[in-house]
C-alpha positions in Angstrom: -43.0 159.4 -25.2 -43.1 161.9 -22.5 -44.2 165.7 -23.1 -40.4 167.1 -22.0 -38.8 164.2 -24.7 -41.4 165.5 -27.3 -40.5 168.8 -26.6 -36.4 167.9 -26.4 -36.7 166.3 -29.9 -38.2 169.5 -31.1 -35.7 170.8 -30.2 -33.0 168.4 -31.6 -34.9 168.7 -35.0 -34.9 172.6 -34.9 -31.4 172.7 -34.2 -30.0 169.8 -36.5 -32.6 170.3 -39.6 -33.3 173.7 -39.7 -30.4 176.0 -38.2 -27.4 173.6 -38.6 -27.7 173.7 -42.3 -28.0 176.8 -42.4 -24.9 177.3 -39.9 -22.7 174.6 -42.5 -23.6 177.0 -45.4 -22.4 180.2 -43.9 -19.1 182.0 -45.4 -15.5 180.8 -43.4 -15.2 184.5 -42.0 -18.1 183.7 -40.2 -19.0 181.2 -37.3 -22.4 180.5 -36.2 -21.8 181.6 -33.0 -20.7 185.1 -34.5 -23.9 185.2 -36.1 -26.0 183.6 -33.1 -24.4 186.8 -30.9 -25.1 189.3 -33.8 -28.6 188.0 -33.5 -28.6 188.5 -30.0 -27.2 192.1 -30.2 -29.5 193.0 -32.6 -32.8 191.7 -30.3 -31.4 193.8 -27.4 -31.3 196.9 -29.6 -35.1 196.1 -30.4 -36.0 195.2 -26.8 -34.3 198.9 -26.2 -36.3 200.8 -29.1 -39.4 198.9 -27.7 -39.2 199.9 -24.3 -37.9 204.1 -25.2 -41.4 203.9 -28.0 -43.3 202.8 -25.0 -41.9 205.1 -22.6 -42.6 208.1 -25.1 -45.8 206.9 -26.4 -47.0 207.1 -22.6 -46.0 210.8 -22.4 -43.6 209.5 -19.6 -45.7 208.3 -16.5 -45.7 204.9 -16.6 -42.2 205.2 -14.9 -43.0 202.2 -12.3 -43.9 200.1 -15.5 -40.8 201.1 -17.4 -38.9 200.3 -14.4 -39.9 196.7 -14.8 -39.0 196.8 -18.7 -35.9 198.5 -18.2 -34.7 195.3 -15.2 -35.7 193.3 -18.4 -33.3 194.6 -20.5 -30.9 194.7 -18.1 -31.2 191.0 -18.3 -31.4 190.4 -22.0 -27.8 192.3 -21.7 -26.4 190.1 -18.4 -26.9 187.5 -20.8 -25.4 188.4 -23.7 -22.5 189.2 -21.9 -22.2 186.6 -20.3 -22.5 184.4 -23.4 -20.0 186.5 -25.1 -17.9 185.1 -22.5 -18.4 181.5 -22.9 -16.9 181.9 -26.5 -13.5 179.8 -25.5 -15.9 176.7 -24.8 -16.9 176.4 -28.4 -14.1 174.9 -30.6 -14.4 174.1 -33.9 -14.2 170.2 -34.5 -15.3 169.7 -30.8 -19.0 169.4 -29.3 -20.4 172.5 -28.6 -21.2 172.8 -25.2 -23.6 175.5 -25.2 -26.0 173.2 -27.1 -26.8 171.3 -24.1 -26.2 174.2 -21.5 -28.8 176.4 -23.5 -31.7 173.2 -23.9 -34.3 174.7 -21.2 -33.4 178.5 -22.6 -34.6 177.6 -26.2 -37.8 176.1 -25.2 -38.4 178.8 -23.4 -37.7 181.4 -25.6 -39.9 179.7 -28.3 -43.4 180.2 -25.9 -42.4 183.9 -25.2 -42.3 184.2 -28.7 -44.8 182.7 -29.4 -46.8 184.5 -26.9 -45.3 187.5 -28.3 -46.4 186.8 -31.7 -49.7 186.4 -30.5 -50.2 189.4 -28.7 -48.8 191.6 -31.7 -51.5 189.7 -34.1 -54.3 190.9 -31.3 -52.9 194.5 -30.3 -54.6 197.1 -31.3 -53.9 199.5 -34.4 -52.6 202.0 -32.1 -49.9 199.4 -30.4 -49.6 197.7 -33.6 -46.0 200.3 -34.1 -44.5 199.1 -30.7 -45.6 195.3 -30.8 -44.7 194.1 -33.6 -41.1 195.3 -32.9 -41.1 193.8 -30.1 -42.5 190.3 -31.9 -39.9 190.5 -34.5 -37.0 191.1 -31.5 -38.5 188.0 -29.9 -37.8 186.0 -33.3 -34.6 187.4 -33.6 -33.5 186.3 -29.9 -34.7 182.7 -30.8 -32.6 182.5 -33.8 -29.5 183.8 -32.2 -29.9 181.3 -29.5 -30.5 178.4 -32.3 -27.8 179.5 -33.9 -25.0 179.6 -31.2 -26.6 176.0 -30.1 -24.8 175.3 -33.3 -22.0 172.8 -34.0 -18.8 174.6 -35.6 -17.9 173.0 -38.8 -14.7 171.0 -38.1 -11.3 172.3 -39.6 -11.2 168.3 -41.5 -14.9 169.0 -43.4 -13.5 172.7 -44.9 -10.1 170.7 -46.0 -13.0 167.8 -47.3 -15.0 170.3 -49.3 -12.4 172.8 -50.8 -10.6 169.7 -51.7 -14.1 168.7 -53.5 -13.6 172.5 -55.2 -9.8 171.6 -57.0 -9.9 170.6 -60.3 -8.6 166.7 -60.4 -6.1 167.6 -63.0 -4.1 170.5 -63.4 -2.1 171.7 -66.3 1.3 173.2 -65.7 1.3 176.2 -68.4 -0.9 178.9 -69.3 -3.8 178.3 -72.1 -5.2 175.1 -74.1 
């Protein structure tokens, strides 16, 4: 087994034995790609705390290094827009297509977090209030991505499993 099919079943078990469970157990009002993109909202708000902490912290000179954070942002937010707009391509009771389409993404996403896990562990007490944001908004990124990677539960497994929910026999009348 190659090192790109170890790392694509990885993946694949990530996806089908972590966050598709928990996808299947979320509430009918709620899809996991509705979930997946409130996780992704939620990272670019961090990203954006982050990089204003930073900004402040540095009594505002570093504005050629917050130029580079800022073209970052600007990115995390291209992409949530434009994966806001691929919504029509997931249908429930079809594949999801974003599964594939977001392999290389994941992986990637999973050694900047890592990395940024690692650097908050090292920083230094007086980073320690802007890393570790940052950290937690590179966690929350990955899980929105895992989690609009997610199949839709099919319109036929809800029928299957409320059906599982009615009482076999019901009594016409009120009381015993």
């Amino acid at each position: 087994m190659t090192l790109g099919e170890r790392i694509t079943s990885i993946d694949a078990w990530l996806l089908d034995r972590v966050f598709q469970p928990l996808a299947d157990r979320l509430p009918d009002r709620l899809s996991p790609f509705d979930v997946g993109m409130s996780l992704q909202l939620g990272s670019i708000l961090m990203t954006a705390v982050v990089i204003a902490g930073v900004f402040f912290m540095s009594g505002m000179t570093a504005i050629s290094d917050m130029l580079y954070n800022v073209l970052g942002w600007v990115l995390y937010l291209t992409f949530f827009i434009g994966i806001a707009s691929k919504r029509t391509l997931v249908k429930a009771g079809q594949a999801n297509p974003l599964r594939y389409m977001l392999l290389s993404l994941r992986v990637l996403s999973i050694g900047f977090m890592v990395f940024k896990l690692y650097e908050a562990v090292n920083a230094p007490a007086i980073f320690s209030m802007i890393v570790w944001p940052d950290a937690f908004g590179g966690v929350v990124f990955v899980m929105g991505l895992y989690f609009i990677s997610c199949q839709p539960p099919s319109p036929w497994r809800r029928a299957r499993e409320q059906s599982h929910l009615r009482p076999a026999f019901v009594r016409s009348g009120g009381g015993f």
